[in-house]
C-alpha positions as CSV (number, residue, x, y, z in Angstrom):
1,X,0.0,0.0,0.0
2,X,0.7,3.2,-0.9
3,X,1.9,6.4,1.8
4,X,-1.8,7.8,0.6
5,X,-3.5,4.6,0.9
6,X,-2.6,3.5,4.2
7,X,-5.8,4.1,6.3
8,X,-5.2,6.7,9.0
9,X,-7.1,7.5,12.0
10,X,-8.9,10.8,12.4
11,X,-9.8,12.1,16.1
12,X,-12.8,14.4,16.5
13,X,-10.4,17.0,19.0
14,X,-12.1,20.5,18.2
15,X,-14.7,19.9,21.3
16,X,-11.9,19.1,23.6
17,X,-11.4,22.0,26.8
18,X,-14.9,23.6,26.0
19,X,-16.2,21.2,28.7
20,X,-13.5,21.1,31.1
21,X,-12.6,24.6,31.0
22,X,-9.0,23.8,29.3
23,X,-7.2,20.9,28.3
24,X,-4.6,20.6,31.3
25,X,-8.0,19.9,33.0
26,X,-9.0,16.7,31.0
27,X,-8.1,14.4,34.0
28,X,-5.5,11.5,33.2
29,X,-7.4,7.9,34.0
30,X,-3.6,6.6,35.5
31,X,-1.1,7.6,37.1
32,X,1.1,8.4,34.1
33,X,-0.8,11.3,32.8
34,X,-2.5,9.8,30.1
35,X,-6.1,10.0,28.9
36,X,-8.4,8.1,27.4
37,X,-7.4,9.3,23.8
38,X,-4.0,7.7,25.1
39,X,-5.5,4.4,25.2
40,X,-7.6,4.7,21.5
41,X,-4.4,5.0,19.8
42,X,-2.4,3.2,21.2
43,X,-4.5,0.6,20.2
44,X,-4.7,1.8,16.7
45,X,-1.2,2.1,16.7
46,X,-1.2,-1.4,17.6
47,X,-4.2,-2.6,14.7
48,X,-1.7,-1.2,12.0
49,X,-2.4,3.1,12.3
50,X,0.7,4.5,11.3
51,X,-1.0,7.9,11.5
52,X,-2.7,10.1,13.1
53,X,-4.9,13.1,12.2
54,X,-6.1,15.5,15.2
55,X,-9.2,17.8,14.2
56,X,-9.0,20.3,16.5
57,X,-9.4,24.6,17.3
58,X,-6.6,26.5,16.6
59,X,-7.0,28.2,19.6
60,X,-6.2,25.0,21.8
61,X,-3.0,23.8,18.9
62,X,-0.3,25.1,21.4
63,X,-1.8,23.5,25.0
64,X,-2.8,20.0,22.8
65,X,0.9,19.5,21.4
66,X,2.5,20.7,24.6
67,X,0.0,17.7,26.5
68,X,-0.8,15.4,24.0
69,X,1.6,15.4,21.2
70,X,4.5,15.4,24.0
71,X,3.9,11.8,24.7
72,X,2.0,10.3,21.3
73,X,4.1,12.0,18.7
74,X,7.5,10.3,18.8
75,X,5.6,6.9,18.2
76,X,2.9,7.6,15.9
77,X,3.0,9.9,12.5
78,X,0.6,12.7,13.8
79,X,-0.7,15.5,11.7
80,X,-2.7,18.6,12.6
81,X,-6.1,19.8,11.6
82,X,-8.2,23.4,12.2
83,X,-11.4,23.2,12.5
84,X,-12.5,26.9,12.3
85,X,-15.9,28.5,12.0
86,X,-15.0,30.9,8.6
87,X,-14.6,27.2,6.8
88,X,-17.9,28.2,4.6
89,X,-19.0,27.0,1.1
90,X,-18.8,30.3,-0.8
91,X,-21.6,32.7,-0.5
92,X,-21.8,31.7,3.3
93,X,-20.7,34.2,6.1
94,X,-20.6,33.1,10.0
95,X,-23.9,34.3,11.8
96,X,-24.0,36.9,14.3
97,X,-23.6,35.2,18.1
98,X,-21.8,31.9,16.4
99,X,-19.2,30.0,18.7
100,X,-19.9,26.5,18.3
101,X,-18.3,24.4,15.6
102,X,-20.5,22.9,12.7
103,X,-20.3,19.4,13.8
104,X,-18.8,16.4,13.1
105,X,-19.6,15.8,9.5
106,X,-18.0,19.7,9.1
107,X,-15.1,18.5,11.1
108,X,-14.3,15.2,9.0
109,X,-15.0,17.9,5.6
110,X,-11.8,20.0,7.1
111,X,-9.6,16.7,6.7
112,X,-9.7,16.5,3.0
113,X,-6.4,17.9,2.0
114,X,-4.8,15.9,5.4
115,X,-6.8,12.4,4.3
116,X,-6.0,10.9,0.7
117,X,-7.4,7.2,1.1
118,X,-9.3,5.6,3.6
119,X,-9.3,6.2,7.3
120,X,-11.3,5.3,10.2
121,X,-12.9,8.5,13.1
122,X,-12.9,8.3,16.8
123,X,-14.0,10.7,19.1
124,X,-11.4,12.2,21.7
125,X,-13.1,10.8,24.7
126,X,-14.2,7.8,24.0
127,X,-13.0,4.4,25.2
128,X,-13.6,2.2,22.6
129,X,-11.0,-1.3,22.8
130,X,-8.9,-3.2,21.2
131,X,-11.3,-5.3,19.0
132,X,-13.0,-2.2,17.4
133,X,-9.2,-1.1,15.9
134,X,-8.9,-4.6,14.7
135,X,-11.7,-4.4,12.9
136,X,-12.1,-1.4,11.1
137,X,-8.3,-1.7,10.2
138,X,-9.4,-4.9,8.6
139,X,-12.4,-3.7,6.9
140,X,-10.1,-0.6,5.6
141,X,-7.3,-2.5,4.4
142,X,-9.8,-5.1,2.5
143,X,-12.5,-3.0,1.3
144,X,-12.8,-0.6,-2.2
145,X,-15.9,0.9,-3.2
146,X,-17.4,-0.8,-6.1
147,X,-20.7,0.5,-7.4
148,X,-22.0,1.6,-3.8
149,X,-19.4,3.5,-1.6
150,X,-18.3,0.5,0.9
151,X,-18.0,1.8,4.5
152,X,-18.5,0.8,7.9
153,X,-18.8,1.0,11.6
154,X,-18.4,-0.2,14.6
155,X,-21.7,-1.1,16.9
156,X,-21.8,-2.0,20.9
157,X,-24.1,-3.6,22.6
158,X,-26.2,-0.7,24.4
159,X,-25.4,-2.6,27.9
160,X,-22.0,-2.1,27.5
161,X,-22.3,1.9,26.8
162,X,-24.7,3.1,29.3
163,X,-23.6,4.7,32.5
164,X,-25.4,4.5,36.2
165,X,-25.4,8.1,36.7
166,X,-27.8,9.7,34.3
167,X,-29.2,9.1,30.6
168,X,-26.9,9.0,27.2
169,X,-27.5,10.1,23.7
170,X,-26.8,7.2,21.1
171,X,-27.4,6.1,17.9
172,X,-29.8,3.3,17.6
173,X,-29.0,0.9,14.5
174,X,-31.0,-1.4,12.5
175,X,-29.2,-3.9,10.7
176,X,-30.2,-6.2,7.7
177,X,-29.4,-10.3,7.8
178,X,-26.1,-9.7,5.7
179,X,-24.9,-7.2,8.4
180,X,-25.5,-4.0,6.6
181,X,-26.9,-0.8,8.3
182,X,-30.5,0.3,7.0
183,X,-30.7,3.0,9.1
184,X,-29.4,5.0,12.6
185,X,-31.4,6.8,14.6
186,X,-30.4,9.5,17.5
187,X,-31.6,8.8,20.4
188,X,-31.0,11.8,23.1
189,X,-32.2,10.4,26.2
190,X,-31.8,7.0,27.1
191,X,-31.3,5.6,30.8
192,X,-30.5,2.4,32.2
193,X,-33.4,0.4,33.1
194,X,-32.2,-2.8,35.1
195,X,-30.3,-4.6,32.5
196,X,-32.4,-2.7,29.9
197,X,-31.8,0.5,28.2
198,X,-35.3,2.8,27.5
199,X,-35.6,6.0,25.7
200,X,-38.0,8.7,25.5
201,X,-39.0,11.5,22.9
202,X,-41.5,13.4,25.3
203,X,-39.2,14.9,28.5
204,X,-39.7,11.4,30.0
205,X,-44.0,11.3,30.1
206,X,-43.2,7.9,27.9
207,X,-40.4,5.4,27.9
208,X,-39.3,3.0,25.1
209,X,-38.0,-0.3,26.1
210,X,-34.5,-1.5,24.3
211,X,-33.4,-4.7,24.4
212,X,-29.6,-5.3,26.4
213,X,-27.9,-6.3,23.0
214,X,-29.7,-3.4,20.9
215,X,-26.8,-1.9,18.3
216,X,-25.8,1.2,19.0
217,X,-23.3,3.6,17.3
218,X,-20.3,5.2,19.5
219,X,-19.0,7.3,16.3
220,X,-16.2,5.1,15.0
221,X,-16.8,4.8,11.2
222,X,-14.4,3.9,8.5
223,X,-14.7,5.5,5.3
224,X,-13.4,5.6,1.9
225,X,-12.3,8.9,0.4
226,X,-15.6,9.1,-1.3
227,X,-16.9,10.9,1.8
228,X,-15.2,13.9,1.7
229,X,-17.2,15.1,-1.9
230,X,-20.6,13.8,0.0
231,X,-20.1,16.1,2.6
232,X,-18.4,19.1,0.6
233,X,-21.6,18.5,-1.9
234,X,-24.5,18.6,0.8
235,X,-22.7,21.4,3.2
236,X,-24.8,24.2,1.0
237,X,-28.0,22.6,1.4
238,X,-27.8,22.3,5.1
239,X,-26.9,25.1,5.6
240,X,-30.0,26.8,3.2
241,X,-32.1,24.9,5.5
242,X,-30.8,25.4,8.4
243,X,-29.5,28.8,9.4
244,X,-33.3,30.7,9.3
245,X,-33.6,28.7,11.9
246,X,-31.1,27.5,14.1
247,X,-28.4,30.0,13.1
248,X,-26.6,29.9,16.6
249,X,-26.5,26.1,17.2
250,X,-27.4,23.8,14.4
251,X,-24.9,21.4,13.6
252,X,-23.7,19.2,10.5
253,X,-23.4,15.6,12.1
254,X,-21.6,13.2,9.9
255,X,-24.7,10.4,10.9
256,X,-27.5,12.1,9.2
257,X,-25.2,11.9,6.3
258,X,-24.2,8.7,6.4
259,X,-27.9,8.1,6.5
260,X,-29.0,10.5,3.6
261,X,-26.2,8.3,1.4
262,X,-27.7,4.9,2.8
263,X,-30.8,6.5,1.5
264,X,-30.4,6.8,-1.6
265,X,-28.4,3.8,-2.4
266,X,-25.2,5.4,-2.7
267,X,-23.5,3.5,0.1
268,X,-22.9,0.0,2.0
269,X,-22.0,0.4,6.1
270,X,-21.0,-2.9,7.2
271,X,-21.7,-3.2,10.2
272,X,-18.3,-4.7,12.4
273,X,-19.2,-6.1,15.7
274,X,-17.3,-5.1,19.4
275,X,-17.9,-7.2,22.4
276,X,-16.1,-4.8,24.8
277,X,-17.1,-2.4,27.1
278,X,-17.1,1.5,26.0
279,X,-15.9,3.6,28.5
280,X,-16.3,7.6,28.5
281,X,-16.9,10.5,31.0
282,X,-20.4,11.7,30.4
283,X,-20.8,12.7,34.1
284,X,-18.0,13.7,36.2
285,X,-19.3,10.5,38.4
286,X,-18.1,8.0,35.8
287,X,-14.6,9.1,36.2
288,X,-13.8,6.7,39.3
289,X,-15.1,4.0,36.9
290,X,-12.8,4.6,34.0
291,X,-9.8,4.8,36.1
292,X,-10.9,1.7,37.9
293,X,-11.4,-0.1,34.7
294,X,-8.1,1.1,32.8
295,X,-7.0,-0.4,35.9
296,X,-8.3,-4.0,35.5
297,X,-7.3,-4.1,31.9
298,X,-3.4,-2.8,32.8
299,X,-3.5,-6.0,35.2
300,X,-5.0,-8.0,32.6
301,X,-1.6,-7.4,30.8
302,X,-4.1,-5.7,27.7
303,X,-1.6,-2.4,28.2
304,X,1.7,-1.9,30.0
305,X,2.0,0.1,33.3
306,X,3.2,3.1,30.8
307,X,2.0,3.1,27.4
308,X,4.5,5.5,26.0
309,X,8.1,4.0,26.9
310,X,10.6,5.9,25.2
């Protein structure tokens, strides 16, 4: 394979800070300063990422290399990304009030001179395991698109994403018999039921009962270059739609894109399957139980005490 063909890994970064109030105060989950992003590529590194692409603000570029790249970039090929608001289709201007970013399927659109061939996109904060690199570097190693776009993601089992201390927002997926997604579908408030998941659409007056092993999305896709002229090619029309109304907040999410391609035919998701257990800090209470559980898996000899040994 070819420099351009060698499927990177691109991190969704430009959110990171705005919730913590800086990145010095993303809490390390071990003693050795490192944070979950630590752990996703390492194990990239180790599923055959040479590569790294960080989508981030260029306001946060000197505190992120100075904490992050420090430690990742002498073992892994890392490149830089910028994320800004003034990244507009022509005839577009920023609205009046605007400080959030456009949203993921923006963010991945920003990537196109950085990413030639395929690559695969995590989120910063998000615990996702070994077997979910494994995968999609499998898928993107094997997989060209033929007459549909060929591209895929990774589902969980909803029990193995939900938290005890308040509800989630994730993507519910229905899958065919060959193990292709028909269609995802955002659910923003779904709490642990026992060893059930349920939703509601109505401020909790009604509750929707999900099944344990219900597919859900985490945001790891793997795409094919292909994506980049979808998302350049629909930016206009979302944005026609939806600045009268939402100027301030609306955002471009790369699912409801992926989902307009499925659509219309244009596309294949396979779906690739993870039995482990997803890890993030939603609420500030799930910290103790992603440091406990990067615990149990350093013990399990999955990682070494320090991931980064010079």
């Amino acid at each position: 394979m070819g420099e351009g063909t060698k499927p990177a890994l691109v991190v969704l970064a430009a959110g990171m800070g705005s919730r913590y109030g800086g990145l010095k105060q993303i809490d390390p989950v071990d003693e050795h300063g490192n944070i979950i992003m630590d752990f996703s590529i390492y194990d990239a590194k180790e599923a055959g990422f040479e590569k790294v692409v960080f989508i981030i603000k260029k306001t946060i570029e000197k505190e992120f290399k100075e904490n992050v790249d420090r430690r990742i970039g002498r073992h892994i090929q890392t490149e830089y990304v910028y994320q800004e608001l003034d990244k507009l289709p022509e005839g577009f201007a920023i609205p009046e009030g605007r400080v959030k970013p456009w949203g993921t399927g923006h963010a991945i659109l920003c990537c196109k001179e950085a990413v030639k061939g395929p690559f695969a996109v995590i989120n910063s904060d998000d615990y996702y395991g070994k077997q979910a690199f494994q995968e999609i570097y499998r898928h993107l190693t094997s997989c060209k698109d033929q007459e549909q776009y060929q591209y895929a993601m990774v589902g969980y089992e909803l029990r193995n994403t939900m938290t005890d201390h308040g509800s989630v927002a994730r993507g519910i997926c229905s899958i065919d018999e060959r193990g292709k997604l028909v269609d995802i579908h955002e659910r923003t408030r779904i709490e642990k039921r026992g060893n059930e998941g349920a939703y509601t659409e109505d401020d909790g007056a009604t509750w929707v009962t999900l099944p344990p092993d219900t597919t859900v999305s985490m945001n790891l896709w793997g795409f094919t270059a292909s994506i980049f002229k979808e998302l350049e090619n629909r930016f206009p029309g979302f944005l026609e739609k939806s600045l009268p109304d939402n100027p301030v907040k609306c955002e471009y999410f790369l699912p409801f894109v992926v989902d307009e391609i499925l659509k219309e035919k244009k596309a294949e998701v396979t779906v690739l399957k993870s039995k482990d257990r997803w890890f993030g800090i939603t609420y500030k209470e799930d910290k103790e139980t992603v440091i406990q559980a990067i615990r149990h898996l350093k013990d399990q000899g999955l990682y070494p005490e320090k991931l980064w040994e010079d």
